[in-house]
DSSP file (Angstrom, degrees, kcal/mol; ACC not computed):
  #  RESIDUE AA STRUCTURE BP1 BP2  ACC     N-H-->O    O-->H-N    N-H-->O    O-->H-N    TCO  KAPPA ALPHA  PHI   PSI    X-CA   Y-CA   Z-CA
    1    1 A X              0   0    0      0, 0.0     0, 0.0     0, 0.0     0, 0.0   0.000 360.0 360.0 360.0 138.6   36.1   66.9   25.9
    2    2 A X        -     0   0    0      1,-0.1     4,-0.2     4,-0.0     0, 0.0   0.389 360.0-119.5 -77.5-168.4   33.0   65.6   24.4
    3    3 A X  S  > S+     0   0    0      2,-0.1     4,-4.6     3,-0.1     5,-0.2   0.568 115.0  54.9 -81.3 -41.7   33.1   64.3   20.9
    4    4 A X  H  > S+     0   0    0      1,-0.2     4,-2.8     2,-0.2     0, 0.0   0.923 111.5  54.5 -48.1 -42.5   30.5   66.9   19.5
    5    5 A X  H  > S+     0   0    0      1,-0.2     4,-1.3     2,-0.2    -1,-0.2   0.770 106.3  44.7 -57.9 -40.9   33.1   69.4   21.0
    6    6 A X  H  4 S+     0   0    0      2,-0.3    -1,-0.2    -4,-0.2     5,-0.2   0.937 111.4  51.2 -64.1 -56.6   36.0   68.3   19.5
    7    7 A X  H >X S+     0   0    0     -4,-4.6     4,-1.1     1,-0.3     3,-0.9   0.929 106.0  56.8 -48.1 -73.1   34.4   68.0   16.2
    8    8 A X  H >X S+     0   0    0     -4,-2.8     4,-1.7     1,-0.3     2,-1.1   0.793 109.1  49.7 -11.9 -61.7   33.0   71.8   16.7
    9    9 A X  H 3< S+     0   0    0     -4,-1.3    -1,-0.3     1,-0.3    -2,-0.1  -0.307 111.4  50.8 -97.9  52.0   37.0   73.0   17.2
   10   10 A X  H <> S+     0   0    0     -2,-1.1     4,-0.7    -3,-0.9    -1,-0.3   0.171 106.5  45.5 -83.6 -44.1   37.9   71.3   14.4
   11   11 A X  H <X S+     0   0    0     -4,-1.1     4,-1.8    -3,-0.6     3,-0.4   0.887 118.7  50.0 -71.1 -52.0   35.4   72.6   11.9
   12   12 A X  H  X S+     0   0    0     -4,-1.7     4,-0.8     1,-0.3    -1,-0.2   0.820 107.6  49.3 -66.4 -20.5   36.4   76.1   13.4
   13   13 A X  H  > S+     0   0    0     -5,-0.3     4,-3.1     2,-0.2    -1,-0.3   0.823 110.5  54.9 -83.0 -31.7   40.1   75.5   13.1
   14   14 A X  H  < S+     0   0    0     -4,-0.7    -2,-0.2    -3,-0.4    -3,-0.1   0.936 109.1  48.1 -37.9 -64.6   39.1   74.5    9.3
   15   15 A X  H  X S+     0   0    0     -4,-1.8     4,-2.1     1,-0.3    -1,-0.2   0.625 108.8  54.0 -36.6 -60.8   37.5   77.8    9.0
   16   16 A X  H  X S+     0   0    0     -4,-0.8     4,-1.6    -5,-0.3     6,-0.3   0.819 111.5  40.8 -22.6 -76.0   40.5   79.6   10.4
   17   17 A X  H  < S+     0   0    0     -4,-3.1    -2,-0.3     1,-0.2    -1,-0.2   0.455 112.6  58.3-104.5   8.4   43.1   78.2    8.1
   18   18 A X  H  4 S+     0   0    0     -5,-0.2    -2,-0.3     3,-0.1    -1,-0.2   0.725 114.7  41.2 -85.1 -32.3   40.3   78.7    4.9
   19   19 A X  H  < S+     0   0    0     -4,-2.1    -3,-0.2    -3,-0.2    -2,-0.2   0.991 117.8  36.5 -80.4 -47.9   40.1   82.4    5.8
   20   20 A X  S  < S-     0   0    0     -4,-1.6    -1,-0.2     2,-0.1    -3,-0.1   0.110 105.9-121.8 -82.9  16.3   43.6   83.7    6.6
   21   21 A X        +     0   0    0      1,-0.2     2,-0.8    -5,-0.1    -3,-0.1   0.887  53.6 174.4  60.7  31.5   44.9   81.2    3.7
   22   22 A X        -     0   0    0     -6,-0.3     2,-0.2     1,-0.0    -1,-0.2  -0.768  18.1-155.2-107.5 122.3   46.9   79.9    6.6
   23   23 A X        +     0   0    0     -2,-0.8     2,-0.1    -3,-0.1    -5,-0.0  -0.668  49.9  14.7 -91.9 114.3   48.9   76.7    5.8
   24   24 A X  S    S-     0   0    0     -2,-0.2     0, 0.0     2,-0.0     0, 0.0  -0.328 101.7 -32.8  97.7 177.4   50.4   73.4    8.3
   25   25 A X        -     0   0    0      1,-0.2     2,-0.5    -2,-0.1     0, 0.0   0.159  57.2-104.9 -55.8 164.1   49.1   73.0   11.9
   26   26 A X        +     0   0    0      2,-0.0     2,-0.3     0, 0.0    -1,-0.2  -0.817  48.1 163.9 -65.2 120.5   47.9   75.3   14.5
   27   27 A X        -     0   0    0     -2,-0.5     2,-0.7    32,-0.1     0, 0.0  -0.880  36.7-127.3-142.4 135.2   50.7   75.5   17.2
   28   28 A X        -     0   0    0     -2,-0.3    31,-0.3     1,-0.2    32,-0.1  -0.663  20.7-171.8 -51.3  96.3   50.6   78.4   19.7
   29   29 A X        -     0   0    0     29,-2.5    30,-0.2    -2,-0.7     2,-0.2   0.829  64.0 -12.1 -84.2 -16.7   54.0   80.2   19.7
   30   30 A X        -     0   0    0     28,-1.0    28,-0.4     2,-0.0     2,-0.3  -0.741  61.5-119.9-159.1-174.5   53.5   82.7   22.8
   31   31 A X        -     0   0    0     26,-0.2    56,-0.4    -2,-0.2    26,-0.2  -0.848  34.0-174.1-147.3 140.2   50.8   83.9   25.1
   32   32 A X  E     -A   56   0A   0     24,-1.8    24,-1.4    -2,-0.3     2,-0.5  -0.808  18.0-137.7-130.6 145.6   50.0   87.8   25.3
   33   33 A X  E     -AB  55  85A   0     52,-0.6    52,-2.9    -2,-0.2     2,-1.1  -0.964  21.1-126.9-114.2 132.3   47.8   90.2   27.2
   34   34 A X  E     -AB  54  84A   0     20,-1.8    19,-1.5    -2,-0.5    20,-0.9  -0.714  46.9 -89.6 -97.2 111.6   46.0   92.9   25.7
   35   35 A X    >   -     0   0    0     48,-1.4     3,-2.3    -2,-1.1    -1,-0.1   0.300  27.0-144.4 -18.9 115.9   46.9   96.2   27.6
   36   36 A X  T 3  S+     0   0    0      1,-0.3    -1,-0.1    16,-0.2    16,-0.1   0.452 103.8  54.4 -87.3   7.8   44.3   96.7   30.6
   37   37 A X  T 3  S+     0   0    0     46,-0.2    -1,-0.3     2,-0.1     2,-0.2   0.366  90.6  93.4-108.7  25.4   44.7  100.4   29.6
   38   38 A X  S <  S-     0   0    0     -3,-2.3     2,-0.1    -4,-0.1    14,-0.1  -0.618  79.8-103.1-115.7 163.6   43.8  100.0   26.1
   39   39 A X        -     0   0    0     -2,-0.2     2,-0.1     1,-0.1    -2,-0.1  -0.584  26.9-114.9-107.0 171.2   40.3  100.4   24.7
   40   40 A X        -     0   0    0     -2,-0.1     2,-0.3     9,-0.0    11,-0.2  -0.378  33.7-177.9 -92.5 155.4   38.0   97.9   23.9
   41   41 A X  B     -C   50   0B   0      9,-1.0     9,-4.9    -2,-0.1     2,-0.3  -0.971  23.9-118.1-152.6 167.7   36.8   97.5   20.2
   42   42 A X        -     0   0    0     -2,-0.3     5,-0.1     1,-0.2     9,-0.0  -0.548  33.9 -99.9-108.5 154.2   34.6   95.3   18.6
   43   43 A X        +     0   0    0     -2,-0.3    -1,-0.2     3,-0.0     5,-0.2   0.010  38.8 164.3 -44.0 164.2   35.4   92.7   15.8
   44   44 A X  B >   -D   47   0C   0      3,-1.2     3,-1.9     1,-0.2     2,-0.2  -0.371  52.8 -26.3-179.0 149.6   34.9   93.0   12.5
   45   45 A X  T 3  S-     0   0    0      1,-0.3    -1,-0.2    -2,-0.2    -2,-0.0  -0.333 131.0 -18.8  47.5-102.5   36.2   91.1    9.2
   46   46 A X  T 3  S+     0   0    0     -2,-0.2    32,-1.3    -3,-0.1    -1,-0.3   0.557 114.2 106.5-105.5 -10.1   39.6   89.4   10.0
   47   47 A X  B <   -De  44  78C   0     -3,-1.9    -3,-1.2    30,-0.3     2,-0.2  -0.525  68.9-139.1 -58.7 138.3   40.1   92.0   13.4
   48   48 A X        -     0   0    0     30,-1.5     2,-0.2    -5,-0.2    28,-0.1  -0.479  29.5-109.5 -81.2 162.5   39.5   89.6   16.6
   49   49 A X        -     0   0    0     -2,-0.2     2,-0.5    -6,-0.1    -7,-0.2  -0.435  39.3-144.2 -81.3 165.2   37.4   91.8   19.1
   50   50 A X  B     -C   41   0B   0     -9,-4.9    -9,-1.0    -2,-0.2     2,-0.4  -0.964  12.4-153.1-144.5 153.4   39.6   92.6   21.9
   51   51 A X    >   -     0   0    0     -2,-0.5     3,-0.6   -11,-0.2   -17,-0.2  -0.887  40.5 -91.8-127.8 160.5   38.9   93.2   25.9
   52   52 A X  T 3  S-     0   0    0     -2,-0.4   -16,-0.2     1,-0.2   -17,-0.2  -0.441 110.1  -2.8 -83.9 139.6   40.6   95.1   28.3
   53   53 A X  T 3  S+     0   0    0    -19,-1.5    -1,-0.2     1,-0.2     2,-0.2   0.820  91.7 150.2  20.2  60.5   43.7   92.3   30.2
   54   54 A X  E <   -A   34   0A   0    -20,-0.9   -20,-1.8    -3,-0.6     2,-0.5  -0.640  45.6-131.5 -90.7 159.6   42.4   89.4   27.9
   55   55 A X  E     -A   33   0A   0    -22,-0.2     2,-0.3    -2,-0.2   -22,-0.2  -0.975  21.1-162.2-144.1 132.7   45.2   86.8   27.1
   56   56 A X  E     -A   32   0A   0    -24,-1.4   -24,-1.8    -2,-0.5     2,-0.5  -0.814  19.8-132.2-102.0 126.9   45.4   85.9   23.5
   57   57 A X  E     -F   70   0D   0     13,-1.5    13,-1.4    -2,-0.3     2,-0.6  -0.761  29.1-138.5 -68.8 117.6   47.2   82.9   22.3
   58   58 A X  E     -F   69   0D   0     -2,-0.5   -29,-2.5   -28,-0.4   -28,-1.0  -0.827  23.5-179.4-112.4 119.5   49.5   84.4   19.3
   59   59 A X  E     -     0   0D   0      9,-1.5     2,-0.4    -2,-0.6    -1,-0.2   0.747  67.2  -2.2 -87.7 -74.9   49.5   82.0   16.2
   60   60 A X  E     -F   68   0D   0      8,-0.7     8,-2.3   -32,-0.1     2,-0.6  -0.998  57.2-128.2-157.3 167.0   51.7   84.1   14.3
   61   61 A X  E     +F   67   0D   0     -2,-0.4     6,-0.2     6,-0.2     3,-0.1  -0.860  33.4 179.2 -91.8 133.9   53.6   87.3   14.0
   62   62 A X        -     0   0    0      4,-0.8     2,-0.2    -2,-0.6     5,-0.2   0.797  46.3 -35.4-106.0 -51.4   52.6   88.4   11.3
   63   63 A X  S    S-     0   0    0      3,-2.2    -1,-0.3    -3,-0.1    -3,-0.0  -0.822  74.1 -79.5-146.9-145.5   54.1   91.8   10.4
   64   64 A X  S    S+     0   0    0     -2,-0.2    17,-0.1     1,-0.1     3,-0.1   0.802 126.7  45.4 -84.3 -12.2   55.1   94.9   12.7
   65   65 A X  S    S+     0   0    0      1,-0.2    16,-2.5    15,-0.1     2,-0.5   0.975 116.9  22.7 -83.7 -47.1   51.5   96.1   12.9
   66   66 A X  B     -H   80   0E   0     14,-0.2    -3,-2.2    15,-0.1    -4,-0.8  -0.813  53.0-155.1-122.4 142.1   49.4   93.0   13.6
   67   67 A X  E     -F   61   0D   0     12,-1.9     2,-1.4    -2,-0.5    -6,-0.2  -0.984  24.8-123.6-113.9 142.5   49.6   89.6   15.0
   68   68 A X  E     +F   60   0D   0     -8,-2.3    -9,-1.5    -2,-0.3    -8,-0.7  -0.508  45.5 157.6 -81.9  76.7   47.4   86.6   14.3
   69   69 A X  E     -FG  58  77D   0     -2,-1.4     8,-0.6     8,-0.6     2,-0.3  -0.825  32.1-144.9-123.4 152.9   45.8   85.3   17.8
   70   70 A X  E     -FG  57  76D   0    -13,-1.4   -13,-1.5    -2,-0.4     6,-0.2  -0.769  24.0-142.5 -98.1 150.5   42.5   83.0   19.0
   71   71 A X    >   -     0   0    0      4,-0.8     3,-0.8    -2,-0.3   -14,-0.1   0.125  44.8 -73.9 -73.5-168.9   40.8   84.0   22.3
   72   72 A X  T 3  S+     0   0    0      1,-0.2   -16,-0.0     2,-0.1    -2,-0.0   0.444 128.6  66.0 -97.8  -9.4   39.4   81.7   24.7
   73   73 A X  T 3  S-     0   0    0      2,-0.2    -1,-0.2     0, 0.0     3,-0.0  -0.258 113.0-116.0 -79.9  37.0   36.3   81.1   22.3
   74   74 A X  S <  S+     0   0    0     -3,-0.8     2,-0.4     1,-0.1    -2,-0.1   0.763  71.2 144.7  77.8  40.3   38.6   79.7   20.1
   75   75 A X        -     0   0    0    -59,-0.0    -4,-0.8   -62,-0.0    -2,-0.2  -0.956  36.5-147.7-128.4 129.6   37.8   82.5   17.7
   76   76 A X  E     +G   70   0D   0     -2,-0.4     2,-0.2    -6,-0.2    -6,-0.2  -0.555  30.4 132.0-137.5 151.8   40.7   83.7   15.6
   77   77 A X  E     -G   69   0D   0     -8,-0.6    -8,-0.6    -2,-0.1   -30,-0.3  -0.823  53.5 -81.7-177.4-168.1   41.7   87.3   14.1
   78   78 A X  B     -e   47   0C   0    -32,-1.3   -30,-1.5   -10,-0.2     2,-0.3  -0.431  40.8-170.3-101.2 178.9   44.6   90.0   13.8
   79   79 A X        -     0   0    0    -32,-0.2   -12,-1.9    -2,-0.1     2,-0.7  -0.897  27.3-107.4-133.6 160.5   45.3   92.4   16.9
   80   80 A X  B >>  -H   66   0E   0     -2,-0.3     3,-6.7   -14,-0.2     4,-1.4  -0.641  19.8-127.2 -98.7 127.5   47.4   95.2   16.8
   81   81 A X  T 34 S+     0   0    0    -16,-2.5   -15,-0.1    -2,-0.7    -1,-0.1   0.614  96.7  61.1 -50.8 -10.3   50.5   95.1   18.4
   82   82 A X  T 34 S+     0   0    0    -17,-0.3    -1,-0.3     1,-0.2   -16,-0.1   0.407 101.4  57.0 -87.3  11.4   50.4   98.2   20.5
   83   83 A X  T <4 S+     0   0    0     -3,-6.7   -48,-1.4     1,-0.1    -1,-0.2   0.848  98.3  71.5 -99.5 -35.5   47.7   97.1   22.2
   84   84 A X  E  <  -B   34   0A   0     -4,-1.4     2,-0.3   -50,-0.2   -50,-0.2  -0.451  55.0-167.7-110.9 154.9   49.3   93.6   23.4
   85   85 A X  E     -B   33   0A   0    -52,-2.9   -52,-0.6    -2,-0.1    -3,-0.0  -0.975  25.9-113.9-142.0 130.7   52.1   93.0   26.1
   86   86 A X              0   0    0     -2,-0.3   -54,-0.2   -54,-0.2   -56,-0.0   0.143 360.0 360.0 -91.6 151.4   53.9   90.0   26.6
   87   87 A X              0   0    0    -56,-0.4    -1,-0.1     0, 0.0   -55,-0.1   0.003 360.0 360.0 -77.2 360.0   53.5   88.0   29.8
């Protein structure tokens, strides 16, 4: 990894724990797949967008409706738990 790169997923992890108010490292508790029957929706305010068998790195549980996970563009958001199924 490049240096420019690094910096870039640093600033974006910054970002990350300045919006969700979220406090101590990043650490990845699980990995999840979001249900390849489930439909796709698009992003918006703190929802990640979600695609059909994506696997989401899960961050935190957050309550029984949502969990807190980044994508593979390192881009970070709630999902709803009926969509995703564990691995």
């Amino acid at each position: 990894m490049t240096l420019k790169e690094c910096k870039k997923e640093e600033k974006a992890d910054r970002e990350f724990q300045k919006k969700f108010k979220f406090e101590g490292s990043i650490s990845v508790l699980t990995q999840m797949m979001v249900d390849p029957a489930a439909t796709e929706k698009k992003g918006g305010g703190k929802n990640l967008p979600l695609r059909r068998g994506e696997i989401l790195d899960v961050i935190q549980f957050t309550n029984r409706e949502q969990i807190l996970c980044r994508n593979s563009q390192r881009r970070y958001g709630y999902v709803p738990r009926a969509v995703m199924l564990h691995l």
